[in-house]
SERO-4910 file (N, C-alpha, C, O; in steps of 0.05 Angstrom, whole numbers):
BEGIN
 pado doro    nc1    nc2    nc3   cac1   cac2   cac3    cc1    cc2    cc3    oc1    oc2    oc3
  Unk    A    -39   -272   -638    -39   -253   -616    -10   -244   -612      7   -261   -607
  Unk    A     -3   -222   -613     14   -204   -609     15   -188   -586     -6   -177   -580
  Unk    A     39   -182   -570     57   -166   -544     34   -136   -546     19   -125   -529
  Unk    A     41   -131   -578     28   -107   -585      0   -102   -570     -3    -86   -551
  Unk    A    -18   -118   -583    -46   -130   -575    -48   -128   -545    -67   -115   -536
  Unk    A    -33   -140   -527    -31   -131   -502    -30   -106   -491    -48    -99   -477
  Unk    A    -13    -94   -495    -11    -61   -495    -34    -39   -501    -44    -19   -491
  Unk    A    -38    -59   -529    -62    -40   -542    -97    -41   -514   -107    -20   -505
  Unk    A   -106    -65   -510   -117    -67   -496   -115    -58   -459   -133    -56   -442
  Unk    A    -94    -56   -458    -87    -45   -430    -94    -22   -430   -111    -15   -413
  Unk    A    -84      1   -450    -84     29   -457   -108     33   -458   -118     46   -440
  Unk    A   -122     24   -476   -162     25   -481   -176     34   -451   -189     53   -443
  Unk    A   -167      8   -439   -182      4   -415   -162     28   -397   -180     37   -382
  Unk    A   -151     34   -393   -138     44   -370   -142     85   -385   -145    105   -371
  Unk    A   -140     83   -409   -154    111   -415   -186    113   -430   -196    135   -437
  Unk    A   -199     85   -434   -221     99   -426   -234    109   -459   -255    120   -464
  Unk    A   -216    102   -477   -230    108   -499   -205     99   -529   -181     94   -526
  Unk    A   -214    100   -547   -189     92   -571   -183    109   -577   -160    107   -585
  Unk    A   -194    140   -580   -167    163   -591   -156    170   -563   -135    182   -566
  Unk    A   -163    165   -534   -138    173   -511   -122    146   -518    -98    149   -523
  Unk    A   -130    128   -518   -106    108   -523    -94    102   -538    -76     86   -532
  Unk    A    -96    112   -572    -85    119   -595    -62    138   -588    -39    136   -597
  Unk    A    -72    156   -571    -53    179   -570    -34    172   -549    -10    180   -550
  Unk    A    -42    159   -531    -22    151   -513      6    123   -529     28    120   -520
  Unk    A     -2    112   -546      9     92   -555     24    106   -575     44     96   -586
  Unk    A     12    133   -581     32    149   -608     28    135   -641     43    133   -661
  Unk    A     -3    125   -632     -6    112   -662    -23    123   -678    -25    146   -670
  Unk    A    -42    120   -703    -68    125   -713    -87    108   -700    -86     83   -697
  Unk    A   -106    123   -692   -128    122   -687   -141     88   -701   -144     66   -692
  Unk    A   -145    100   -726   -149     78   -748   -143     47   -746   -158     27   -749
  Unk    A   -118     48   -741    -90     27   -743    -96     15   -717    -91     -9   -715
  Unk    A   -109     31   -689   -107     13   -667   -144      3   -672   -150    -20   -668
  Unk    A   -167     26   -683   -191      6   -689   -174    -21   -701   -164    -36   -684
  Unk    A   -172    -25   -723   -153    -40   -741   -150    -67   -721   -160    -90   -721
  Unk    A   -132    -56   -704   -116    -77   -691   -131    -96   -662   -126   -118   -654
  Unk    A   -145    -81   -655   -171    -90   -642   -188   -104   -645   -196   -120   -628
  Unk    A   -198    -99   -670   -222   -116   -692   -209   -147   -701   -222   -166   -709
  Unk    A   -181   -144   -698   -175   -177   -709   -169   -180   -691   -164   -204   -694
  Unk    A   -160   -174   -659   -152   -188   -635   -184   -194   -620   -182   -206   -599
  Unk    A   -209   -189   -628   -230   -195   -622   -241   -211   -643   -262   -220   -636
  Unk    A   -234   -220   -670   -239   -231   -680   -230   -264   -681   -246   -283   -685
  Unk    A   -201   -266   -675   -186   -286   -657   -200   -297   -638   -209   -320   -639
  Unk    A   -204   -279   -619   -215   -285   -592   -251   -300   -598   -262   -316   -583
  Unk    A   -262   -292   -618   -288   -293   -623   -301   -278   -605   -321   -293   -600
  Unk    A   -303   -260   -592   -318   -246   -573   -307   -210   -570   -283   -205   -571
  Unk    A   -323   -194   -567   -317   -174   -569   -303   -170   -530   -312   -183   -511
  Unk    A   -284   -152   -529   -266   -133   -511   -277   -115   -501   -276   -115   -476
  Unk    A   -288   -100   -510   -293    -75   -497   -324    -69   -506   -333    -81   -526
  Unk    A   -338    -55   -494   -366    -45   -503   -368    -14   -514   -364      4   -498
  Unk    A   -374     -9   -539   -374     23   -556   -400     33   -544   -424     28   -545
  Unk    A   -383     53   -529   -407     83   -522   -405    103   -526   -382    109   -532
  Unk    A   -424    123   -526   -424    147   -525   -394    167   -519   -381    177   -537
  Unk    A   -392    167   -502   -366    179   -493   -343    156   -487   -323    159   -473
  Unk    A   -348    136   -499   -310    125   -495   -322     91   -505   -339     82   -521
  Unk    A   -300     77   -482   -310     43   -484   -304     33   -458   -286     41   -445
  Unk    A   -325      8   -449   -314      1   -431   -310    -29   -428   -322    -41   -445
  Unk    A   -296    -45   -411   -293    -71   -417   -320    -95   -423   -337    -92   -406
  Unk    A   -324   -108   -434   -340   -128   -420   -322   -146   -404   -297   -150   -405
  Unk    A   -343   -155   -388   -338   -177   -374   -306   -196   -386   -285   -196   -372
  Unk    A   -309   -213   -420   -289   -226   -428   -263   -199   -426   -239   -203   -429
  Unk    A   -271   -180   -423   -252   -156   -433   -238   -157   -414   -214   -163   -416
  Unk    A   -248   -151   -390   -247   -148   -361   -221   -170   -354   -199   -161   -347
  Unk    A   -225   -198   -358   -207   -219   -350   -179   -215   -368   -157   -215   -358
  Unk    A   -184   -210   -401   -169   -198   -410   -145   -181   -403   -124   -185   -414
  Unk    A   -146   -161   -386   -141   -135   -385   -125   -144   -362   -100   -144   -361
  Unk    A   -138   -151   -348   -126   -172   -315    -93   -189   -324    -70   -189   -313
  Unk    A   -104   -201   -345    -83   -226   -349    -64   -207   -367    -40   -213   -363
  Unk    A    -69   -184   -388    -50   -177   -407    -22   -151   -381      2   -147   -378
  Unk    A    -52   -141   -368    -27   -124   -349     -4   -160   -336     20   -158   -336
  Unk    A    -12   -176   -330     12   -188   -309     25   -203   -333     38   -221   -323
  Unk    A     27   -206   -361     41   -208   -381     58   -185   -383     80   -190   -392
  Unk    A     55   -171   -379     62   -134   -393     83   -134   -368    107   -132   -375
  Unk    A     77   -135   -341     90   -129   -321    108   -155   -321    128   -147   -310
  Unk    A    111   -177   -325    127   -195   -324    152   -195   -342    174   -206   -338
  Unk    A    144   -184   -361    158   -176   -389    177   -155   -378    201   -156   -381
  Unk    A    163   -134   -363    178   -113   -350    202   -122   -326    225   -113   -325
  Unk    A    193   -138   -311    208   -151   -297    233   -160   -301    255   -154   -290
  Unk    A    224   -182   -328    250   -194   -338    269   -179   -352    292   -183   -346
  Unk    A    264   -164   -368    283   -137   -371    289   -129   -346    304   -146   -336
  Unk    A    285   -111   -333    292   -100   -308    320   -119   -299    344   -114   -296
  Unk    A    303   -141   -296    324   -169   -281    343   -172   -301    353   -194   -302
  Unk    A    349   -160   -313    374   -178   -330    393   -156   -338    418   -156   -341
  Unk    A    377   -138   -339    405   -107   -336    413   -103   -308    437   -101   -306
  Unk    A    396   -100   -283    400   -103   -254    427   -131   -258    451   -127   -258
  Unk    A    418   -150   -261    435   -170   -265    461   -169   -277    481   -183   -273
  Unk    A    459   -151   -292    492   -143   -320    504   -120   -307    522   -108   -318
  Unk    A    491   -110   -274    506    -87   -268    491    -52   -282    503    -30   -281
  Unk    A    472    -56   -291    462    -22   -299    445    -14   -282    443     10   -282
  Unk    A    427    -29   -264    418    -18   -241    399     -5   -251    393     12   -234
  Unk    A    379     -2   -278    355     15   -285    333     -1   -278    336    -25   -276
  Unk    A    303     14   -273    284     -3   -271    270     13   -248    279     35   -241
  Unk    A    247      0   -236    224      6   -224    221    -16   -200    221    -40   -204
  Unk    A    218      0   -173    215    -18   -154    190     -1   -147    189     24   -150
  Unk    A    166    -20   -136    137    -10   -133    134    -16   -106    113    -28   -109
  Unk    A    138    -16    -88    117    -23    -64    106    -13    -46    113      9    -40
  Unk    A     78    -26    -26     59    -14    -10     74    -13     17     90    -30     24
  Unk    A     68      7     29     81     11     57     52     20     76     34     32     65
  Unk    A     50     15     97     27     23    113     34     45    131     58     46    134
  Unk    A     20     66    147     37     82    155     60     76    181     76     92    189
  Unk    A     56     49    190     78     32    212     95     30    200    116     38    208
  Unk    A     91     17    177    122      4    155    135     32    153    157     36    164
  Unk    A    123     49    141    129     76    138    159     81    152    182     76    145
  Unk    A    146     92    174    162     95    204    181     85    213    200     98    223
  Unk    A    181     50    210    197     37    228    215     26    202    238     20    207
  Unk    A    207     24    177    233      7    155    234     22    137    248     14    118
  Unk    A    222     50    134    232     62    107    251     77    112    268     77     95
  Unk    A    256     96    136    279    114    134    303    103    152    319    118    163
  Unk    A    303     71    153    340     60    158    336     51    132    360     51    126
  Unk    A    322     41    107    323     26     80    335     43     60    350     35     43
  Unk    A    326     68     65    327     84     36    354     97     35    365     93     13
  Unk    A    364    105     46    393    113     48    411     84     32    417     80      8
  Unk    A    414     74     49    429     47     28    416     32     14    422      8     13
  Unk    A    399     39      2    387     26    -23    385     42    -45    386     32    -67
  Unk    A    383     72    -41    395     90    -64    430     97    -67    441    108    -86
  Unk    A    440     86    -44    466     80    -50    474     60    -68    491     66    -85
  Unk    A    464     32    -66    464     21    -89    452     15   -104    458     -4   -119
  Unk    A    430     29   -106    412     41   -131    406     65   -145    384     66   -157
  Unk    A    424     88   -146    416    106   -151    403    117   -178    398    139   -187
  Unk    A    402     98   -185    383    101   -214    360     88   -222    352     88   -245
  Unk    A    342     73   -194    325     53   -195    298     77   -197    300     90   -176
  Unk    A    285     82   -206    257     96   -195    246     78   -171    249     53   -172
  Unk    A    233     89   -147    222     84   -125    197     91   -131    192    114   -140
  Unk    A    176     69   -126    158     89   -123    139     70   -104    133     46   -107
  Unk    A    132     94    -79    118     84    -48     88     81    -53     85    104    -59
  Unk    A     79     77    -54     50     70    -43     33     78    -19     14     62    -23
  Unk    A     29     88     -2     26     91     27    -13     74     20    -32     79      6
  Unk    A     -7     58     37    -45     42     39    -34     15     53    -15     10     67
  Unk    A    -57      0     42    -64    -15     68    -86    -48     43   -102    -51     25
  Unk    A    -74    -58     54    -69    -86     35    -94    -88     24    -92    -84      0
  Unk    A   -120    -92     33   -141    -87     12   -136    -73    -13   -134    -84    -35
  Unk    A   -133    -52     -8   -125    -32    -39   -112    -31    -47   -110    -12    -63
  Unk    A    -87    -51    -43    -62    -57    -56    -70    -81    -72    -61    -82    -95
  Unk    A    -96   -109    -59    -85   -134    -68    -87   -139   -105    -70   -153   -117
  Unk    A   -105   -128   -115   -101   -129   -140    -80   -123   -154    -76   -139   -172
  Unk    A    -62   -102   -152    -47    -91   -161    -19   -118   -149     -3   -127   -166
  Unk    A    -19   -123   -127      1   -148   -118     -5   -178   -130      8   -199   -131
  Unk    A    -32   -172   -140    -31   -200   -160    -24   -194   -193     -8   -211   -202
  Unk    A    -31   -178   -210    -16   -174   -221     12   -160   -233     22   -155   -255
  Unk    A     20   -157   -198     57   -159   -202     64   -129   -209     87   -120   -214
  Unk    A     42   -117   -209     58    -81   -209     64    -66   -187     69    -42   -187
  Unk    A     62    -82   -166     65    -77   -144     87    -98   -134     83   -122   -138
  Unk    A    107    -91   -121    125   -126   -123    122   -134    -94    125   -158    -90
  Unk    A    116   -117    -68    111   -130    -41    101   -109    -23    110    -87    -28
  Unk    A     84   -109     -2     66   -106     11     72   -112     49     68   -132     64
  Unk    A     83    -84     55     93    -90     85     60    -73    106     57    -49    103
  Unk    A     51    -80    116     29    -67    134     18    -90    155     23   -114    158
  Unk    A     -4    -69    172     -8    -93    189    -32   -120    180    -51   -116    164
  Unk    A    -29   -138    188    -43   -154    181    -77   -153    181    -89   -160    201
  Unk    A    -90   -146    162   -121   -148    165   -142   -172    171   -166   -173    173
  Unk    A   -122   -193    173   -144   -226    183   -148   -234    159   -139   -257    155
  Unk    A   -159   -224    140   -161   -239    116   -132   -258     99   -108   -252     97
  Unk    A   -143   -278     90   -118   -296     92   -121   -281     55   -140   -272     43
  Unk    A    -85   -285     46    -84   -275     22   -103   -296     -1   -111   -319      5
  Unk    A   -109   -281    -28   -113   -298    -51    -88   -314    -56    -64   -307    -53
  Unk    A    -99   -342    -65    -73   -363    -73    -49   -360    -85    -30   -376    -86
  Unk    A    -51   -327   -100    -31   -328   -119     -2   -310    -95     22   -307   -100
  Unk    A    -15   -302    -73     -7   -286    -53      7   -301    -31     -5   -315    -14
  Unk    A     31   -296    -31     38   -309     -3     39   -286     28     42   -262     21
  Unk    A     37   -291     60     36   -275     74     53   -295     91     52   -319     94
  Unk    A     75   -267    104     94   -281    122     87   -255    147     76   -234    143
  Unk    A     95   -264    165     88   -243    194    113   -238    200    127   -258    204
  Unk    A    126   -214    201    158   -196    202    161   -189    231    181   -193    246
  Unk    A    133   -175    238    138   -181    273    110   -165    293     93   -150    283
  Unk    A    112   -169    310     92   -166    331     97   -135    334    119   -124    331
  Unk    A     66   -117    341     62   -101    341     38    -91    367     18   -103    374
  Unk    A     51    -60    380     28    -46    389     21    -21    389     37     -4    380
  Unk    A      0    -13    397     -1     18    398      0     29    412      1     18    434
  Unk    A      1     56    410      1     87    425    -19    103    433    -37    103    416
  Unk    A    -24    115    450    -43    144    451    -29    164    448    -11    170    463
  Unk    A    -38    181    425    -15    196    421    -36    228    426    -60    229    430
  Unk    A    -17    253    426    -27    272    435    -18    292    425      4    287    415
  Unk    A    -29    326    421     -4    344    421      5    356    441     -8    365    460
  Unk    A     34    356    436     42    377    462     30    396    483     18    416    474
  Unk    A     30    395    495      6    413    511    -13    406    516    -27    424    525
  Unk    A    -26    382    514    -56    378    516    -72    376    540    -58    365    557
  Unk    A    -89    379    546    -93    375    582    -93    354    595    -97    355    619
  Unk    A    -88    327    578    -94    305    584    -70    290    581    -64    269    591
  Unk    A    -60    302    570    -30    288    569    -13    265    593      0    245    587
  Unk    A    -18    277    622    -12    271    641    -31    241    647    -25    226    665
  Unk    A    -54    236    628    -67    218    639    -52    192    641    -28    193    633
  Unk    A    -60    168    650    -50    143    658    -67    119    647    -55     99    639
  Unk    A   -102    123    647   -111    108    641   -128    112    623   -130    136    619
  Unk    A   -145     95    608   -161    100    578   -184    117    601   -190    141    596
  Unk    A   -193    104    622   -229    114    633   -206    144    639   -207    147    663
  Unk    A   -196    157    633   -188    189    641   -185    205    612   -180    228    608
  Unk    A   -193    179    586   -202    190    559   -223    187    544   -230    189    520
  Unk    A   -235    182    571   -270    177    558   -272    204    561   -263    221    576
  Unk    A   -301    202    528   -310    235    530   -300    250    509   -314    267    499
  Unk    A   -273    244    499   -252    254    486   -261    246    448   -268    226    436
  Unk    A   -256    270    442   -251    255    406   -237    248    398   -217    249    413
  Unk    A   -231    234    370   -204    210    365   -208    223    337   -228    235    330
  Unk    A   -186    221    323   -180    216    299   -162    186    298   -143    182    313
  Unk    A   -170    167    277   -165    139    270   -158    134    243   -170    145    225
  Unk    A   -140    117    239   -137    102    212   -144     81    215   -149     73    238
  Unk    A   -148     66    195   -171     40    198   -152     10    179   -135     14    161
  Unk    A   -158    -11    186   -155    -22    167   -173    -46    160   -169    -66    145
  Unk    A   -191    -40    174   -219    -56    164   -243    -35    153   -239    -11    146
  Unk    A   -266    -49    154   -286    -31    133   -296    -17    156   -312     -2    145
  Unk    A   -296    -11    186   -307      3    211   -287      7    230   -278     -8    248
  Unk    A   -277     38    222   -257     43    242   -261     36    277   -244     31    294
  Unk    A   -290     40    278   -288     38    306   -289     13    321   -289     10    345
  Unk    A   -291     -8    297   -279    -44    318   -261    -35    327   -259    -38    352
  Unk    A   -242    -22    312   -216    -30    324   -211    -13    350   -197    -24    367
  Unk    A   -219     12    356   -209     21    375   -231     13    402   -224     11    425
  Unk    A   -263     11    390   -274     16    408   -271    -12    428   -271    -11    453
  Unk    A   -268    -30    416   -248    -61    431   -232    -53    454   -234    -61    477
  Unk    A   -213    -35    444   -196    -31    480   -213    -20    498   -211    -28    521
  Unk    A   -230     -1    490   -249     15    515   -271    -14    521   -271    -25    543
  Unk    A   -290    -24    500   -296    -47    518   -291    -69    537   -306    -81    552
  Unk    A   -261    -73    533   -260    -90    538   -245    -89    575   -235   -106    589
  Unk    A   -250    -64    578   -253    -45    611   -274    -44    614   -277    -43    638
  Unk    A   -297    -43    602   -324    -40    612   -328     -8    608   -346      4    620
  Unk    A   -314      3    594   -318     36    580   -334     35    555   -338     17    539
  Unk    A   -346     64    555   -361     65    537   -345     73    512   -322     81    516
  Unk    A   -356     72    486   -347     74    458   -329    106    451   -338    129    451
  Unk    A   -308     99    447   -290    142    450   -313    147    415   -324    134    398
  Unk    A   -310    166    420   -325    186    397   -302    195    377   -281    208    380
  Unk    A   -316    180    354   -290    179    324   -302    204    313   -325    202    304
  Unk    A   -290    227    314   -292    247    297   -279    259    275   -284    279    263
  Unk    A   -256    239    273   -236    241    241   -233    212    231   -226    194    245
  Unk    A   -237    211    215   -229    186    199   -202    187    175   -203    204    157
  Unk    A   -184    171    175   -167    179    158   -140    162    152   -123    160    169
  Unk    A   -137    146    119   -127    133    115    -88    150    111    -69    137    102
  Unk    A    -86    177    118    -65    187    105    -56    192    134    -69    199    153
  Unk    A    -23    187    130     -7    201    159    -14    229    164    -23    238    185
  Unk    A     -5    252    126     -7    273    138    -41    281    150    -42    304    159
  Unk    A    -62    270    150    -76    280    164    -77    276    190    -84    291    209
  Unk    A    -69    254    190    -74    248    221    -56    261    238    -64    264    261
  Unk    A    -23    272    228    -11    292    238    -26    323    242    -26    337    262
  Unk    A    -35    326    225    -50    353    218    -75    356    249    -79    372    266
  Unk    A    -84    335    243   -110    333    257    -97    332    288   -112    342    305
  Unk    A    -79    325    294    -63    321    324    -56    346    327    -69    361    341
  Unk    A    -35    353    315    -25    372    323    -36    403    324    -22    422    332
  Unk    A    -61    407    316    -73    426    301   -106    422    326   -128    433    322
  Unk    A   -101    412    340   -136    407    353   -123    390    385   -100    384    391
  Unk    A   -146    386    400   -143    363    417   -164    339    413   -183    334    427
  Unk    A   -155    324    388   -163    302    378   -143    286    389   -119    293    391
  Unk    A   -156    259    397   -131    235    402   -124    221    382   -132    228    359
  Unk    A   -109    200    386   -100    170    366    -90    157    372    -67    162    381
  Unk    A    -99    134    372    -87     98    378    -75     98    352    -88     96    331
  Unk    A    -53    100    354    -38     90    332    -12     70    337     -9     64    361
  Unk    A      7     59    319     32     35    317     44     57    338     35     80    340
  Unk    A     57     51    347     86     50    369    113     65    350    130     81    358
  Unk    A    107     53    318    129     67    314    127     95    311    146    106    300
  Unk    A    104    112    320     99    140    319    119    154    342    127    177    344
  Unk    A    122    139    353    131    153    378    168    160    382    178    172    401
  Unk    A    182    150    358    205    147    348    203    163    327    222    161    311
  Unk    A    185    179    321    183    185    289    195    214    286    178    232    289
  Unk    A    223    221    282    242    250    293    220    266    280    215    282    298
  Unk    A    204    271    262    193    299    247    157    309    266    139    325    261
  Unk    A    162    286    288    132    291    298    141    292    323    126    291    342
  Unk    A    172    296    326    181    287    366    173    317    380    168    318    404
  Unk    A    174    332    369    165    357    387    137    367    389    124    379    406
  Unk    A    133    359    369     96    368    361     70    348    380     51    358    392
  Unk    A     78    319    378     67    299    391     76    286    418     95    299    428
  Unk    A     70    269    430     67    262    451     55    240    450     39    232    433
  Unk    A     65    229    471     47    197    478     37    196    510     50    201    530
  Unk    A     15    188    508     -2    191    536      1    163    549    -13    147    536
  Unk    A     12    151    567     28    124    579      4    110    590      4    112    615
  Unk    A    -14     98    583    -32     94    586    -24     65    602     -6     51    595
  Unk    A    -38     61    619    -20     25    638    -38      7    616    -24    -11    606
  Unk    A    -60      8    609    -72    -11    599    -58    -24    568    -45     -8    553
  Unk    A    -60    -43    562    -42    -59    543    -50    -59    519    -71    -71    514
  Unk    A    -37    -46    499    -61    -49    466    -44    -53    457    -22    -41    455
  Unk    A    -52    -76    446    -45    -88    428    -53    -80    401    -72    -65    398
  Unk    A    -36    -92    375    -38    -84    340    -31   -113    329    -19   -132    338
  Unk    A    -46   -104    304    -44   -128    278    -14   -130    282      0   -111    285
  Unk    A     -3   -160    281     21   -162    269     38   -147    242     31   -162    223
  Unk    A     48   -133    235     59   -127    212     69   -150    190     82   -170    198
  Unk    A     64   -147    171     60   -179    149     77   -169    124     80   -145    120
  Unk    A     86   -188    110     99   -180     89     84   -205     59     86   -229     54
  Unk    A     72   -184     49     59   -202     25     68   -204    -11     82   -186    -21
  Unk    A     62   -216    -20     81   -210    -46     68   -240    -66     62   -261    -55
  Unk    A     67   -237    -89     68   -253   -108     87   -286   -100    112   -288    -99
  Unk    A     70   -307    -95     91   -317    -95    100   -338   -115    110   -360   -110
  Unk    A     97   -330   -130    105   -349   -163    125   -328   -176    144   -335   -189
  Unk    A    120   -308   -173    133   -289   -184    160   -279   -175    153   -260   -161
  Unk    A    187   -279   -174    212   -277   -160    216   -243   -166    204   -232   -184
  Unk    A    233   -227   -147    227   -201   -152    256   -200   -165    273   -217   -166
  Unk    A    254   -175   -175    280   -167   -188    303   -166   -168    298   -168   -144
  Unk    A    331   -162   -177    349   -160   -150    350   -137   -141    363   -137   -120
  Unk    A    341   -109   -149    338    -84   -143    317    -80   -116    321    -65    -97
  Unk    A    287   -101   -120    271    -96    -98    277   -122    -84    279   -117    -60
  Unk    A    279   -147    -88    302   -161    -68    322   -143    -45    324   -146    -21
  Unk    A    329   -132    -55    349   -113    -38    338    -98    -21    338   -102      4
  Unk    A    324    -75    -37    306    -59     -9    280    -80      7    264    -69     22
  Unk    A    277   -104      3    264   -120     20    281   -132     41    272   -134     64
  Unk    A    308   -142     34    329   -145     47    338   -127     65    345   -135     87
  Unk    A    338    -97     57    339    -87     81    320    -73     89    329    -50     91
  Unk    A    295    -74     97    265    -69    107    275   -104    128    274    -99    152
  Unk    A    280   -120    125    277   -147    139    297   -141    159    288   -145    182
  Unk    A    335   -125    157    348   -124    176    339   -104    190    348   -103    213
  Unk    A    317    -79    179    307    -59    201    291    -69    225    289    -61    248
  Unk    A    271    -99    206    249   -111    224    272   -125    253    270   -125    277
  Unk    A    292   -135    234    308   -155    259    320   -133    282    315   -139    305
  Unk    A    333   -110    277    336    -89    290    317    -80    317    325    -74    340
  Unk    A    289    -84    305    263    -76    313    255    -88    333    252    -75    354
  Unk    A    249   -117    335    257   -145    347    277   -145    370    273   -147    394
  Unk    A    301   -141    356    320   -141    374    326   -120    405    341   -123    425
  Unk    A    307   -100    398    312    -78    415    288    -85    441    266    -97    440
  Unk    A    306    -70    467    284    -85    488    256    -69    487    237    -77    500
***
């Protein structure tokens, strides 16, 4: 078994057929059948299943594919780490941000972390730890800042809590309700929500129960900031959203926050990550400083 063999099987599966992944690998066609047929012959069990229009894993393929990406990405790592380490600063930092992390640690981080990275590729993620966790177990993803969903991580995952969190009613400028004070003066009203369980409306419809109000009416659903900007500012739709919206300079004239006395509370914000796996010193760094924005965050009354 060969590095090669790893690659070769990653490509298969991730395009879906042997001449897209021939062509992506820049090889013959032939040469990667070839190379396939004795890495399943090794194995005694066939990789992938031949169809009609492409291939797809079996099951043994499936576990395969799992374990060769966090070979492939570890391999990547340790390169990364050792030129980062010699002073050349090239390489790939991956991580998930939720749209709170967003807000409150990406724009004090990124300024001095492309100062002393200016040659690192960045690349953001915007989601929400479910649809990150695979990708954070095998390590192509290097850490995971959002709010906490209750589910405790898989073993290979460690979860630390960065800091306490709440939310907002947020509004657009002008809205007739703006002036209100309490949730029973937003019954009636439609919401647009981001979610981070499988039913957006646990989460909001909890604060109106728990007044003895009836359920607000979810008429947007939506895992992306810019919609939920779109949808605010563009309608009189509401949103319970993080606190850090309300600091957010590119939405301070457009939005509004409705001061509601009643107390809502949010998931803690969590920081999750591989923990067998050590990060390079490039995303060490921008985690380092995402942690002095959290202490900042903390620190303020």
């Amino acid at each position: 078994m060969k590095l090669d063999h790893f690659e070769e099987v990653v490509a298969i599966a991730e395009r879906g057929s042997m001449r897209a992944a021939a062509r992506h690998l820049q090889i013959a066609q032939p040469a990667l059948t070839r190379s396939l047929a004795l890495l399943e012959r090794e194995l005694g069990a066939p990789l992938f299943e031949r169809r009609a229009r492409g291939v797809v894993a079996t099951p043994l393929g499936e576990a395969f594919v799992a374990r060769a990406r966090s070979i492939l990405t570890e391999i990547r790592r340790t390169r990364e780490e050792v030129e980062q380490l010699r002073g050349a600063g090239t390489g790939t930092v991956t991580v998930g941000l939720s749209i709170a992390a967003h807000l409150a640690l990406l724009p004090p981080s990124l300024r001095p972390f492309r100062a002393r990275y200016p040659d690192i590729r960045l690349h953001i993620i915007e989601g929400f730890y479910p649809t990150l966790e695979e990708r954070l177990r095998d390590g192509s993803v290097d850490f995971y800042i959002g709010p906490d969903g209750g589910a405790q991580p898989v073993p290979q995952l460690s979860r630390e809590v960065l800091f306490h969190n709440r939310r907002i009613v947020l509004c657009r400028a002008g809205h007739p309700l703006a002036a209100a004070t309490s949730l029973r003066e937003l019954v009636g009203q439609d919401w647009v929500t981001t979610s981070i369980t499988a039913d957006a409306s646990d989460e909001i419809n909890a604060f109106f129960a728990r007044h003895g109000l009836p359920p607000p009416r979810l008429a947007v659903r939506s895992q992306s900031a810019l919609t939920l900007l779109t949808c605010l500012a563009n309608s009189d739709l509401l949103a319970m959203v993080p606190a850090q919206w309300e600091r957010f300079e590119m939405t301070g004239k457009a939005l509004i926050t409705i001061r509601v006395e009643e107390e809502l509370t949010a998931p803690p914000l969590v920081l999750v990550r591989r923990s067998d796996l050590p990060l390079t010193p490039a995303a060490l760094h921008l985690l380092d400083l995402m942690r002095r924005a959290t202490s900042r965050l903390t620190a303020e009354p």
